[in-house]
C-alpha positions as CSV (number, residue, x, y, z in Angstrom):
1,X,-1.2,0.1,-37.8
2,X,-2.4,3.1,-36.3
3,X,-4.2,1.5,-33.5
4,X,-1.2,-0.1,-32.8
5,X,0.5,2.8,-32.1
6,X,-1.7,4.3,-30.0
7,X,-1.5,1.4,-27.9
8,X,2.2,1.3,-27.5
9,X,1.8,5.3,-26.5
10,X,-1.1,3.9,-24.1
11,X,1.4,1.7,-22.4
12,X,4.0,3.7,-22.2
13,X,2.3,6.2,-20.5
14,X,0.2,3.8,-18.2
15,X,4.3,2.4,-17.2
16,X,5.2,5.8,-16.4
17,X,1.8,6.7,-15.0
18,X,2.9,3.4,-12.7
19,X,6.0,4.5,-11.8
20,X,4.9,8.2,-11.1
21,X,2.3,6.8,-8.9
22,X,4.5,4.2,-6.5
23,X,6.7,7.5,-5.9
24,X,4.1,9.1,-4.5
25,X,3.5,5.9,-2.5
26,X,7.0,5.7,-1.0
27,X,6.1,9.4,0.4
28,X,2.2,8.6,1.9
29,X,2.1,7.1,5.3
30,X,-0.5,5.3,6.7
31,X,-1.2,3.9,9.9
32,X,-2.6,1.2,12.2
33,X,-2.7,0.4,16.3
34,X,-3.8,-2.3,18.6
35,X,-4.2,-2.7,22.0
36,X,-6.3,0.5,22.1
37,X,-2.9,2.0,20.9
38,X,-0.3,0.4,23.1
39,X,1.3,-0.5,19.2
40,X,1.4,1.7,16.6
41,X,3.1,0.8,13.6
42,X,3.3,3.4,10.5
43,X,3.9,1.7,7.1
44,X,4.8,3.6,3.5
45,X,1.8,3.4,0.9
46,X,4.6,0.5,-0.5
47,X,4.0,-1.3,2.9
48,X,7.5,-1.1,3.9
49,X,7.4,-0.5,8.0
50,X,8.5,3.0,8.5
51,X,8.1,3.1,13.0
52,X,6.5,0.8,15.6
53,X,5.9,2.8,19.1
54,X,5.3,0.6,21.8
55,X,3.6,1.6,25.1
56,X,5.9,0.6,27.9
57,X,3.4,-0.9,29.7
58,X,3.0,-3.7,27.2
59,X,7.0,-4.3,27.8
60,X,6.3,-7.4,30.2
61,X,9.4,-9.8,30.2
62,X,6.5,-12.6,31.5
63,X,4.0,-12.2,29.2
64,X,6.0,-11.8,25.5
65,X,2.9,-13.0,23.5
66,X,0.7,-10.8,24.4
67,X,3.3,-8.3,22.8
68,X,4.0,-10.5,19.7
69,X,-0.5,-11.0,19.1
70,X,-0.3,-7.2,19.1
71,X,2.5,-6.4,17.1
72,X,1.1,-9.0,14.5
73,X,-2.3,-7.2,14.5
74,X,-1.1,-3.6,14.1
75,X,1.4,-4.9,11.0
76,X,-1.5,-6.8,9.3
77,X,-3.5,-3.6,9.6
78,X,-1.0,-1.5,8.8
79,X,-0.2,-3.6,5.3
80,X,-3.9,-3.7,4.6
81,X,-4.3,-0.3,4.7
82,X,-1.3,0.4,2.6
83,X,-2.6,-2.3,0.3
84,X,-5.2,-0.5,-0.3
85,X,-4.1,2.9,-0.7
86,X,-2.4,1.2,-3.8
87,X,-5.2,0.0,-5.3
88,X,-7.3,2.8,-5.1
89,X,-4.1,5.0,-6.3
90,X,-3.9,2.0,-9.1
91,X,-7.7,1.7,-9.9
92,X,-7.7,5.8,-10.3
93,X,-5.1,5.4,-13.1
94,X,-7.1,2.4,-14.4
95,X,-9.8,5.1,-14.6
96,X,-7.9,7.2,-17.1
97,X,-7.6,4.1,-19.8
98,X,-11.3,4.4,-20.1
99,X,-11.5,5.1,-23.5
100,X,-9.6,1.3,-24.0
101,X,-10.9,-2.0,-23.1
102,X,-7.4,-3.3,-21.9
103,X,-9.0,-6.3,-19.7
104,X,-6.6,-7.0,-17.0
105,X,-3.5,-5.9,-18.6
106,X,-3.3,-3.3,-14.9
107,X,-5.0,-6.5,-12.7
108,X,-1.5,-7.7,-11.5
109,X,0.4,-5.2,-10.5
C-alpha cells in the first residue's frame, strides 16, 4: 500500500510539475522567418501565434501566393519550434521520474 502512495504523490506532483511547466511556456517566445525574413511570425512555447511582420515588399496585390507559400512556411516553422520547446521542457520533467519506470504514462501529453 505504501507503493501506492508514493505513486499517487508521484502523480500529483508530475500534474503540477505539468502545469508549472506550460506556464512557463505561455511566457517563452520562439521564432521563425521565410523569405530570407520578409515573414516573421513569433509563436508562445504553447504554439499560439503571438505577431507576424510582413516586409512590404512581399505586399503584391498580383502575386498573393507567393505571400500565402511564405506565411505557411514561417507558421510551420514557427509551431515546430514551439513543439519542441515543449518536449524538451516535457522530457526534462520526464527526467526527474527516473527513479520510476512509468512507461508512457508522460508520452501523450
Amino acid at each position: 500500500m505504501n507503493n501506492l502512495q508514493q505513486l499517487f504523490q508521484l502523480v500529483q506532483q508530475g500534474q503540477a510539475r505539468l502545469t508549472e511547466i506550460q506556464t512557463q511556456l505561455a511566457s517563452k517566445t520562439v521564432t521563425a522567418s521565410s523569405g530570407g525574413g520578409l515573414v516573421k511570425v513569433v509563436a508562445d512555447g504553447q504554439g499560439r501565434i503571438r505577431e507576424i511582420k510582413i516586409d512590404p515588399s512581399v505586399v503584391d496585390p498580383s502575386d498573393t501566393e507567393m505571400l500565402e507559400d511564405l506565411l505557411q512556411a514561417a507558421v510551420s516553422e514557427v509551431q515546430a519550434r514551439a513543439r519542441q520547446l515543449y518536449e524538451e521542457e516535457i522530457s526534462r520533467m520526464a527526467g526527474g521520474l527516473a527513479p520510476f519506470n512509468l512507461g508512457g504514462l508522460f508520452g501523450g501529453l
